[in-house]
N, C-alpha and C positions, 0 to 999 in steps of 0.2 A: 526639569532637572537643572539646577546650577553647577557651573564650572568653576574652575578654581581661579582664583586671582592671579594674574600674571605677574611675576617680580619685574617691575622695570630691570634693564639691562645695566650690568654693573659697567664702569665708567673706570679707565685706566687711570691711577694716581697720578695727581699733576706732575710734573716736571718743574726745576728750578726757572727754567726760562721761561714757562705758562705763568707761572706766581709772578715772576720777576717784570714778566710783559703789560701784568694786571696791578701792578703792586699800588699804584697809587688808589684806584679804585677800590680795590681789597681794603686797603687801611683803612677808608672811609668808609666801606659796607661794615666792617670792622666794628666802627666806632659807634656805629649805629645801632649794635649790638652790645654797649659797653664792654667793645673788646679792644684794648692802646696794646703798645709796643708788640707789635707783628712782625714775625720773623718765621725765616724758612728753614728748617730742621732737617727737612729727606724726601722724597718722593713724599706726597699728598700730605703730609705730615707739617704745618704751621704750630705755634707757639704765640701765646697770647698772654698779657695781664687783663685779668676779667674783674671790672668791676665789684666789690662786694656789695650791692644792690644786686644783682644778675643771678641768672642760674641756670642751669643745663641747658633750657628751650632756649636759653639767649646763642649759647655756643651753639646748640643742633642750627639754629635759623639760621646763622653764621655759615655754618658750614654747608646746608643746603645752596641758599644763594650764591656762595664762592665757587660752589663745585658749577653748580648752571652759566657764572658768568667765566669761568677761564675750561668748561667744556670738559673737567677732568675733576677725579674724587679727590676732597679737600678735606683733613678729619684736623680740628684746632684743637690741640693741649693747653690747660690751663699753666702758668708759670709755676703755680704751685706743688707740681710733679716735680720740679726742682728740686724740693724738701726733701725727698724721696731717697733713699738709703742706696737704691738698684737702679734710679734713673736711667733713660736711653743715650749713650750718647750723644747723639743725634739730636734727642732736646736742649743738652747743656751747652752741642755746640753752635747753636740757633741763629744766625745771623737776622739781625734787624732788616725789615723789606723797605 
């Protein structure tokens, strides 16, 4: 008889000071991602321009990697939520990392 799959254990939303402590490295896992101007929005919540070559699996990888290297959930929005009519604001007030 098989068992169920266990969910890995959810992971508290980073903190400004956890992004802020990793920032340099973020930017550059970032980039590696085709993801420039990284900035920090709210709890786990970054802000990104994604390259138009890229797409989803680029931001998901992104944000796997970020959430393992600063130890806390990391979810990156793309800039272009910006456009958006009901934006957060929380993304619009984004500071650059």
């Amino acid at each position: 008889m098989s068992q169920p799959l266990a969910e890995p254990p959810q992971l508290p939303p980073a903190t400004e000071q956890q992004v802020r402590a990793h920032a340099a490295e973020l930017v550059a896992l970032a980039a590696g991602h085709g993801i420039t101007r990284l900035a920090f929005a709210s709890r786990g919540r970054l802000l990104g321009h994604v390259a138009a070559d890229r797409d989803l699996f680029d931001m998901f990888e992104f944000q796997r990697a970020a959430s393992d290297l600063v130890g806390a959930d990391v979810s990156v929005y793309s800039d272009g939520a910006l456009e958006n009519e009901h934006v957060s604001a929380d993304l619009v007030a984004a500071t650059l990392l």
